[in-house]
PDB file as gemmi writes it, atoms N, CA and C in Angstrom:
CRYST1    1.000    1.000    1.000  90.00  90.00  90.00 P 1                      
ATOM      1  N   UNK A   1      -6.355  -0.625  11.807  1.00  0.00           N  
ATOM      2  CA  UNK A   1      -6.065  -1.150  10.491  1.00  0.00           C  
ATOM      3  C   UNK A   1      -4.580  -1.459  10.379  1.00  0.00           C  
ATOM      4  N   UNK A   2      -4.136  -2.639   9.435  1.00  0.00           N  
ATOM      5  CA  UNK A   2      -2.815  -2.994   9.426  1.00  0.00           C  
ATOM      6  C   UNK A   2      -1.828  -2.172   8.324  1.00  0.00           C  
ATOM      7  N   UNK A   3      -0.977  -1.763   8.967  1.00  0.00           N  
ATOM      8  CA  UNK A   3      -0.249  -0.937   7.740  1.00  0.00           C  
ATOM      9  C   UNK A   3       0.197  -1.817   6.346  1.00  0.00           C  
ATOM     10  N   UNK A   4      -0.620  -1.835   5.579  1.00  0.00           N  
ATOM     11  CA  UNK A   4      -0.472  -2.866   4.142  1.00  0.00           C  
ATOM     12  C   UNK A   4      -0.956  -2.251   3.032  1.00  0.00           C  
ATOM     13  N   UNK A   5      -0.482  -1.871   2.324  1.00  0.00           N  
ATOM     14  CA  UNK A   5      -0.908  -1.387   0.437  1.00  0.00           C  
ATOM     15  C   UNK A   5      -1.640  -2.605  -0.084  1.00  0.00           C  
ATOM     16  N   UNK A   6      -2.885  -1.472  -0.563  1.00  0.00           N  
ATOM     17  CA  UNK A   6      -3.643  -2.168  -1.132  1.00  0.00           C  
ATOM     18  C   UNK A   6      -3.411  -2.820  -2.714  1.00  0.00           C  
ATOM     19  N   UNK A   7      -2.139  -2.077  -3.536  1.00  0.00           N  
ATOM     20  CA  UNK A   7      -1.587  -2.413  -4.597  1.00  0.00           C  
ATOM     21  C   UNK A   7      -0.885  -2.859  -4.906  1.00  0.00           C  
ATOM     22  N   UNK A   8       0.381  -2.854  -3.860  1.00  0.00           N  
ATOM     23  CA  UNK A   8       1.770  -3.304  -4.287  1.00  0.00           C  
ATOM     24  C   UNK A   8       1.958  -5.151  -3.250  1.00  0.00           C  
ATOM     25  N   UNK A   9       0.734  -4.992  -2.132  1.00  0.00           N  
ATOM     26  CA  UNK A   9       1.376  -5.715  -1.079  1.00  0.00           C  
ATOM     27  C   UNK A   9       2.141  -5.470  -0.018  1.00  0.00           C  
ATOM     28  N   UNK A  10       2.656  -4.161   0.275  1.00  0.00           N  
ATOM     29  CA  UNK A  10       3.652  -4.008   0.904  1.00  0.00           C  
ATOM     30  C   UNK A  10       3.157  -3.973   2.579  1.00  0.00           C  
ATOM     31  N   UNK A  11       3.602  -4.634   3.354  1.00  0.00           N  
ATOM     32  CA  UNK A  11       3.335  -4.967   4.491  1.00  0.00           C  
ATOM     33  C   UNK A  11       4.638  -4.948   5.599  1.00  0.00           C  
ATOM     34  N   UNK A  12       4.774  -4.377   7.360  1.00  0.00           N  
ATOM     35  CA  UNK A  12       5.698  -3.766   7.590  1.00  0.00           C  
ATOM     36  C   UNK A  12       6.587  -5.420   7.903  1.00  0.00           C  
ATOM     37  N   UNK A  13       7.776  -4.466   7.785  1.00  0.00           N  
ATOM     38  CA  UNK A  13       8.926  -5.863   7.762  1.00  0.00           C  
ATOM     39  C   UNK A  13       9.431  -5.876   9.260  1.00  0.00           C  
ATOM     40  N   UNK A  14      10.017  -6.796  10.071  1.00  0.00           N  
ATOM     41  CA  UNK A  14      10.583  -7.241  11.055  1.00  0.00           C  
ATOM     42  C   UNK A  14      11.861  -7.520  11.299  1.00  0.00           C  
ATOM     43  N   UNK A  15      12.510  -6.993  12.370  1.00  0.00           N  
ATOM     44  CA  UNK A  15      13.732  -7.420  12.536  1.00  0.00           C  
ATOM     45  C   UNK A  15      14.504  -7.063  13.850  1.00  0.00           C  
ATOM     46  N   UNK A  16      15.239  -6.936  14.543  1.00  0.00           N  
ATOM     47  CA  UNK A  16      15.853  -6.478  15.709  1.00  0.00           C  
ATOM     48  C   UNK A  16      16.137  -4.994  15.401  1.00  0.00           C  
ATOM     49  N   UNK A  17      16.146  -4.266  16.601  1.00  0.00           N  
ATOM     50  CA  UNK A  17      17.078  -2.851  17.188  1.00  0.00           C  
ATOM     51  C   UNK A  17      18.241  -3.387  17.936  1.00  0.00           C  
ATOM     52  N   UNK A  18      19.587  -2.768  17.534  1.00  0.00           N  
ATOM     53  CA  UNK A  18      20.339  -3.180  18.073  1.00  0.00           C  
ATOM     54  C   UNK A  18      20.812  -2.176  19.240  1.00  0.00           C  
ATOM     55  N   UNK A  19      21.058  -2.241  20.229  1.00  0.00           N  
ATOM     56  CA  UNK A  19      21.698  -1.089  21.324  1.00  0.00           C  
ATOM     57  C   UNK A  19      23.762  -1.413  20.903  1.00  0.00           C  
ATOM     58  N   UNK A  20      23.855  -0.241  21.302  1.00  0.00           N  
ATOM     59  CA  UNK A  20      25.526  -0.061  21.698  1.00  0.00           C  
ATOM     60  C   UNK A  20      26.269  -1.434  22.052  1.00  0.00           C  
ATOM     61  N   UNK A  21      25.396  -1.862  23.115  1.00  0.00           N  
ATOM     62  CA  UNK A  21      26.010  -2.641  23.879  1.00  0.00           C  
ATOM     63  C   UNK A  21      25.494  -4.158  23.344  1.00  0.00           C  
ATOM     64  N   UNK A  22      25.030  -4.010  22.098  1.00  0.00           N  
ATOM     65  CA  UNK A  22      24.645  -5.372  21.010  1.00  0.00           C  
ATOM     66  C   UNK A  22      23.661  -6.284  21.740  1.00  0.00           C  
ATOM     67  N   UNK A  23      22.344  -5.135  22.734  1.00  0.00           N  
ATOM     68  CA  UNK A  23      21.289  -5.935  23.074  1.00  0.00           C  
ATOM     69  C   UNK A  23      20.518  -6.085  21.954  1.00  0.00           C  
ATOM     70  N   UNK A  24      19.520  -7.091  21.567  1.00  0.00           N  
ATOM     71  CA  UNK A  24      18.601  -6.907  20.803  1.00  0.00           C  
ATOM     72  C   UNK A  24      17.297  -7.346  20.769  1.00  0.00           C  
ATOM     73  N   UNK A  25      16.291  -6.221  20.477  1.00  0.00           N  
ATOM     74  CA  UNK A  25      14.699  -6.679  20.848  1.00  0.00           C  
ATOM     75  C   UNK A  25      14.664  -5.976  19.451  1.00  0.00           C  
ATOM     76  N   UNK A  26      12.958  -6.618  19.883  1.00  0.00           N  
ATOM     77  CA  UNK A  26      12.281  -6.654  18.145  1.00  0.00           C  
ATOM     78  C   UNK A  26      12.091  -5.188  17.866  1.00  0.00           C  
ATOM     79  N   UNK A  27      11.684  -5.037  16.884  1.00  0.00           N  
ATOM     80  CA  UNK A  27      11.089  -3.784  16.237  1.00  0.00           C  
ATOM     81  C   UNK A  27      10.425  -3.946  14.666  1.00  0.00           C  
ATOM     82  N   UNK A  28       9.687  -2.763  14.170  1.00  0.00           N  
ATOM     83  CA  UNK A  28       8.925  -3.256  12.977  1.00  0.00           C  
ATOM     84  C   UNK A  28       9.414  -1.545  12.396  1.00  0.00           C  
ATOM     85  N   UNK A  29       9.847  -1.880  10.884  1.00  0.00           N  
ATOM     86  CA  UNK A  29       9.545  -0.796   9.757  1.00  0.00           C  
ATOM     87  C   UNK A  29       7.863  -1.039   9.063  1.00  0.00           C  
ATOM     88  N   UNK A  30       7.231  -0.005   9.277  1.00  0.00           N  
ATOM     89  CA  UNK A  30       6.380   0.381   8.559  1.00  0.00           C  
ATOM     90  C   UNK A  30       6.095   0.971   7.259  1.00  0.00           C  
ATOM     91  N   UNK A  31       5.095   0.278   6.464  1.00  0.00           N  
ATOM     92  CA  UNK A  31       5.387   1.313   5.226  1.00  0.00           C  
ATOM     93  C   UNK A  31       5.058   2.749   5.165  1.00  0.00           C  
ATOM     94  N   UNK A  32       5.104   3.229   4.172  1.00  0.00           N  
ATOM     95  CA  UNK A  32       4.759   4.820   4.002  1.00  0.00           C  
ATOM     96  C   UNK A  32       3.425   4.647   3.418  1.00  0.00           C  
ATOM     97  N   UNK A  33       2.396   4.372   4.381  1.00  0.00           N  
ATOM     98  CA  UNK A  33       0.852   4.066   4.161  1.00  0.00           C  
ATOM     99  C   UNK A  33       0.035   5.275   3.711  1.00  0.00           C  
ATOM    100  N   UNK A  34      -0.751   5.812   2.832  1.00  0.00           N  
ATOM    101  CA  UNK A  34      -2.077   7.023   2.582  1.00  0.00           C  
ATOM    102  C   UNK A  34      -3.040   6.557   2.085  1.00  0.00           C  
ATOM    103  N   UNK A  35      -3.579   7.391   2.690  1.00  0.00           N  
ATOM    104  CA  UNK A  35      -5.193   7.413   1.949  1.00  0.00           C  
ATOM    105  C   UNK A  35      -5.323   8.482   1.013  1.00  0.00           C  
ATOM    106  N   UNK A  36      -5.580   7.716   0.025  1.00  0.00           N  
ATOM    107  CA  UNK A  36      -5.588   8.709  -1.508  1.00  0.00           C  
ATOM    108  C   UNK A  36      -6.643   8.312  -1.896  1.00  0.00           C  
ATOM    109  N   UNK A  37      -7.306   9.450  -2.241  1.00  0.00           N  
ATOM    110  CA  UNK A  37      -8.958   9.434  -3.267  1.00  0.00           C  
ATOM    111  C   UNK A  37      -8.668   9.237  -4.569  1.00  0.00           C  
ATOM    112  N   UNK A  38      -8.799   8.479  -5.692  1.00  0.00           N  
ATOM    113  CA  UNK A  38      -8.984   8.463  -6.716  1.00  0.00           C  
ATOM    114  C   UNK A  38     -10.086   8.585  -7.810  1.00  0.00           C  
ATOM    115  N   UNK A  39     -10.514   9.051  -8.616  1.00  0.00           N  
ATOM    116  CA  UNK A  39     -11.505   9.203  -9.740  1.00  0.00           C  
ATOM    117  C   UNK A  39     -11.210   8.426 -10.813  1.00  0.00           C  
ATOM    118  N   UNK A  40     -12.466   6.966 -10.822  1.00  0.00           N  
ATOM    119  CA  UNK A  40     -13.001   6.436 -11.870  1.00  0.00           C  
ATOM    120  C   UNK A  40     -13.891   6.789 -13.145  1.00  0.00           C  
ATOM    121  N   UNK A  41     -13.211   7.401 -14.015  1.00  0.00           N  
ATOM    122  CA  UNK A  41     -13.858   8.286 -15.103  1.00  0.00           C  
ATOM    123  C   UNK A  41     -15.093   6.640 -15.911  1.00  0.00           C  
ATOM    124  N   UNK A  42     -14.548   5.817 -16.004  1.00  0.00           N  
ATOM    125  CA  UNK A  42     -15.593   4.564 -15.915  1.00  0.00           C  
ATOM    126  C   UNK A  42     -16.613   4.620 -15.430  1.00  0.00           C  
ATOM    127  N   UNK A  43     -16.582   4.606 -14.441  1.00  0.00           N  
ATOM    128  CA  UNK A  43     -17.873   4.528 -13.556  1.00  0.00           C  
ATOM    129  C   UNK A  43     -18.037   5.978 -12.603  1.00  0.00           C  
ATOM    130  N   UNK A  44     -17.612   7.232 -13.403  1.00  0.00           N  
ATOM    131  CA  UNK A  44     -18.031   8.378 -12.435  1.00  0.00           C  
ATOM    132  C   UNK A  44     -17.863   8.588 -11.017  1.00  0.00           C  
ATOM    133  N   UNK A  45     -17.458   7.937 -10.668  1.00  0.00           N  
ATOM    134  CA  UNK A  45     -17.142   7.866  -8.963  1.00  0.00           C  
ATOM    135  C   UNK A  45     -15.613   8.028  -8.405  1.00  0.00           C  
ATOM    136  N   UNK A  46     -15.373   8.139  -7.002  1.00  0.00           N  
ATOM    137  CA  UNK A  46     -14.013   8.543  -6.514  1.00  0.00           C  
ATOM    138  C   UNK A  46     -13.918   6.990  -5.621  1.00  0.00           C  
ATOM    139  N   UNK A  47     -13.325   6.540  -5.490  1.00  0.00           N  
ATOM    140  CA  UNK A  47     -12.615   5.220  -4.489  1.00  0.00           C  
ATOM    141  C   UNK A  47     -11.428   5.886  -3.717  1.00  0.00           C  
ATOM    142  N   UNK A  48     -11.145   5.593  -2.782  1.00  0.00           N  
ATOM    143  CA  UNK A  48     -10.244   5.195  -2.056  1.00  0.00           C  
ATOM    144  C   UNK A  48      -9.799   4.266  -1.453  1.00  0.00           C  
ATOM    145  N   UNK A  49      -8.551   4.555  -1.517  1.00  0.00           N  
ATOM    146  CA  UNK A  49      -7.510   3.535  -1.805  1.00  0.00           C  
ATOM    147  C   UNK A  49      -6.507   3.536  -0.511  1.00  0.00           C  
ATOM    148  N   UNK A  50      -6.035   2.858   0.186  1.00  0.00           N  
ATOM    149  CA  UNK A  50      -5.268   3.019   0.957  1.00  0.00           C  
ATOM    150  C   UNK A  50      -3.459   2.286   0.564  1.00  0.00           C  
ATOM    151  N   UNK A  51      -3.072   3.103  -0.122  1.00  0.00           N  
ATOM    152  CA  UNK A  51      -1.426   2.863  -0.598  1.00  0.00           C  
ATOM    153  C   UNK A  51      -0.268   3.589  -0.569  1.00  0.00           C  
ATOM    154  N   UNK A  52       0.606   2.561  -0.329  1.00  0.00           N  
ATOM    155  CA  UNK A  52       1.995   2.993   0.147  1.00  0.00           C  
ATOM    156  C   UNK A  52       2.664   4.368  -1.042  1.00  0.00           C  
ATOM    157  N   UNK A  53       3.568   4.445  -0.492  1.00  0.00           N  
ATOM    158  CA  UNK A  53       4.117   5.607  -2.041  1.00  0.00           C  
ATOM    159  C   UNK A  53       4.742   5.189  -2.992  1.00  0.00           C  
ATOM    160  N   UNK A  54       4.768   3.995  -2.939  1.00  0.00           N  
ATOM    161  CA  UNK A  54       5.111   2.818  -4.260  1.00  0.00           C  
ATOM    162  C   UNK A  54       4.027   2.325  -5.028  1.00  0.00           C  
ATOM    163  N   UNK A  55       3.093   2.317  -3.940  1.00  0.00           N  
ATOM    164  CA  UNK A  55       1.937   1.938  -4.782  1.00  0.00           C  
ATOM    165  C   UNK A  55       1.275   3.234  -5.647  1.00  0.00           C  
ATOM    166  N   UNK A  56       1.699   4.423  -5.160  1.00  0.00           N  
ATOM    167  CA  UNK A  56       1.324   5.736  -6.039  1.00  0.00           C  
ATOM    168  C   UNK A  56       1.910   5.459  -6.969  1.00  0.00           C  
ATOM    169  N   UNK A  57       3.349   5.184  -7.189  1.00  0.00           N  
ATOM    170  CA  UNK A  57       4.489   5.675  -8.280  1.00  0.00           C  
ATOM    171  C   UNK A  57       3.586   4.564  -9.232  1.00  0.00           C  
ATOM    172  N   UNK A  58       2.859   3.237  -9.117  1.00  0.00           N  
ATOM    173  CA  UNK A  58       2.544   2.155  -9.634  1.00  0.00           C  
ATOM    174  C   UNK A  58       1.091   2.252 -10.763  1.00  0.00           C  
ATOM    175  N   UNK A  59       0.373   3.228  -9.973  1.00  0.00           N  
ATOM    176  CA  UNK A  59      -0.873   4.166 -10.333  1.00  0.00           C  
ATOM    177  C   UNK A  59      -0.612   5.016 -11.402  1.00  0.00           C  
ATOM    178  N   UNK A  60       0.387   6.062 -10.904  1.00  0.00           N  
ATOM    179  CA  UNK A  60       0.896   6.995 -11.970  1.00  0.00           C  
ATOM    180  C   UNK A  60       1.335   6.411 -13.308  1.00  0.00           C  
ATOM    181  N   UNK A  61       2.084   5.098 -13.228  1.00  0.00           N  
ATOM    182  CA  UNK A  61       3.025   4.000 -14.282  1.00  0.00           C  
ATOM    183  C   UNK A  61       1.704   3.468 -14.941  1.00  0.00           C  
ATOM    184  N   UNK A  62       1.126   2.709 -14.481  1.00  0.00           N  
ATOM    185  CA  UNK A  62      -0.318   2.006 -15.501  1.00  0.00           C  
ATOM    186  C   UNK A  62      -1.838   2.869 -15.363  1.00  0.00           C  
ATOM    187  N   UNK A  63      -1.913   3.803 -14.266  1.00  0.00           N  
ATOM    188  CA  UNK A  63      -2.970   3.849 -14.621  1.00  0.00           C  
ATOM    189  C   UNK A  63      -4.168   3.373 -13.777  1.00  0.00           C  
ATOM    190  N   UNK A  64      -4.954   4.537 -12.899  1.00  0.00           N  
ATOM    191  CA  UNK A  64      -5.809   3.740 -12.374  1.00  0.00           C  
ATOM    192  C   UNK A  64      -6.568   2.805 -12.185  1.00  0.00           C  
ATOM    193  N   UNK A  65      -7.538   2.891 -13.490  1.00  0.00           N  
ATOM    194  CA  UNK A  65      -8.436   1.457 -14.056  1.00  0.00           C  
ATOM    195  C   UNK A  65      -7.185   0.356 -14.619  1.00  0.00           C  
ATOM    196  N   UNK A  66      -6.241   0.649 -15.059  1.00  0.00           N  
ATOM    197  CA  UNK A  66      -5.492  -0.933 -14.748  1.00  0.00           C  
ATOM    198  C   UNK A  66      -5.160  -1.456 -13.493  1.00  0.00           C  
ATOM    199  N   UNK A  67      -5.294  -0.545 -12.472  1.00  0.00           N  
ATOM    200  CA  UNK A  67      -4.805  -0.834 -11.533  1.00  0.00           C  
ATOM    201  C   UNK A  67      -6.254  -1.449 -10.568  1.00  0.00           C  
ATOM    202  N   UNK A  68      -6.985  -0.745 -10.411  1.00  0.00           N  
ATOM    203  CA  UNK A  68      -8.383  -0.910  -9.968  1.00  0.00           C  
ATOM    204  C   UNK A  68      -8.943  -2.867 -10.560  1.00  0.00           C  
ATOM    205  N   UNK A  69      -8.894  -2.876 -12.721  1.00  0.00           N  
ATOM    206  CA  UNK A  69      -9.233  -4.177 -12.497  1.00  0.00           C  
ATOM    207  C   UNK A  69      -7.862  -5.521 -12.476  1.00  0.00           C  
ATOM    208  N   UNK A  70      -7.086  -4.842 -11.764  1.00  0.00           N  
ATOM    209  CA  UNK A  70      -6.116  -5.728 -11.167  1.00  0.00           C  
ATOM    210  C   UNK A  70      -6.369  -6.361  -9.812  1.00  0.00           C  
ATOM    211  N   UNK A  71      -6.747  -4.851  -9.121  1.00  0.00           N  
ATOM    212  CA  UNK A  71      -7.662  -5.644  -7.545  1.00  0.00           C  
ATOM    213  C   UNK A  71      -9.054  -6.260  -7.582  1.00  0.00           C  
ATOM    214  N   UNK A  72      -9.577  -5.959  -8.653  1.00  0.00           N  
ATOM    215  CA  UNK A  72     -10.761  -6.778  -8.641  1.00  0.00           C  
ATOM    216  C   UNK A  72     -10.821  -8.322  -9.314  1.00  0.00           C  
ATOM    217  N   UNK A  73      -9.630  -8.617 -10.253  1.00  0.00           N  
ATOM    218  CA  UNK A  73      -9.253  -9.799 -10.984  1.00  0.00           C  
ATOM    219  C   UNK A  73      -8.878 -10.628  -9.333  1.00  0.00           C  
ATOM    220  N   UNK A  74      -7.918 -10.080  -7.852  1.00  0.00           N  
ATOM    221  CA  UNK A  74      -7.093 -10.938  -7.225  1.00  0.00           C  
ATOM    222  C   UNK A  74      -9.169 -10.826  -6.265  1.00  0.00           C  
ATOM    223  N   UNK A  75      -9.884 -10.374  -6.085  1.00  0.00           N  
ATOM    224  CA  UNK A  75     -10.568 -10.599  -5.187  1.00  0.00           C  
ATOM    225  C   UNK A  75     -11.034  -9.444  -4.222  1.00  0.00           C  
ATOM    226  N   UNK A  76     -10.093  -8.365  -4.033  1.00  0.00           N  
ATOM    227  CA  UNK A  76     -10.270  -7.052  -3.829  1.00  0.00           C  
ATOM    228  C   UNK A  76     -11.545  -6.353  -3.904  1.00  0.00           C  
ATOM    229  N   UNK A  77     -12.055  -5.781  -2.860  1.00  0.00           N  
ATOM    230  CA  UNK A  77     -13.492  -5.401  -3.208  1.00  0.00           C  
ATOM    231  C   UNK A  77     -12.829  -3.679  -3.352  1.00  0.00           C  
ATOM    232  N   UNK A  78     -13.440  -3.081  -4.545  1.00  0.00           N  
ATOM    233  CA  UNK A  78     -13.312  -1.719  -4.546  1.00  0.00           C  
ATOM    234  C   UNK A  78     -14.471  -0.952  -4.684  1.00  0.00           C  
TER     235      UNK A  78                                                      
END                                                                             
């Protein structure tokens, strides 16, 4: 699976490692990816979610079910 939040978008970024001696090859930052269970008091059930820790702080800020029919408004199957 690709390291990508399912809420925020966040997907790993690209750029060089530099050595001492100012060689440079690629490398990738990854996000801070989890799998977090959540409870839909709506519909009685738990989902999981696979999101970064931005996408938690984003959950905590609106709110699961805003957040839930936000992925289902872009196409998101939950």
């Amino acid at each position: 699976m690709s390291a990508h939040c399912q809420v925020t978008g966040r997907a790993p970024g690209f750029g060089n490692r530099v050595s001492h001696s100012n060689r440079r090859t690629r490398r990738r930052w990854n996000p801070n990816i989890q799998i977090k269970t959540y409870y839909l008091p709506s519909e009685d059930r738990r989902i999981r979610l696979r999101v970064s820790t931005k996408g938690m702080k984003v959950i905590d800020r609106d709110g699961i079910e805003a957040v839930v029919g936000r992925l289902r408004r872009e196409g998101q199957k939950v």
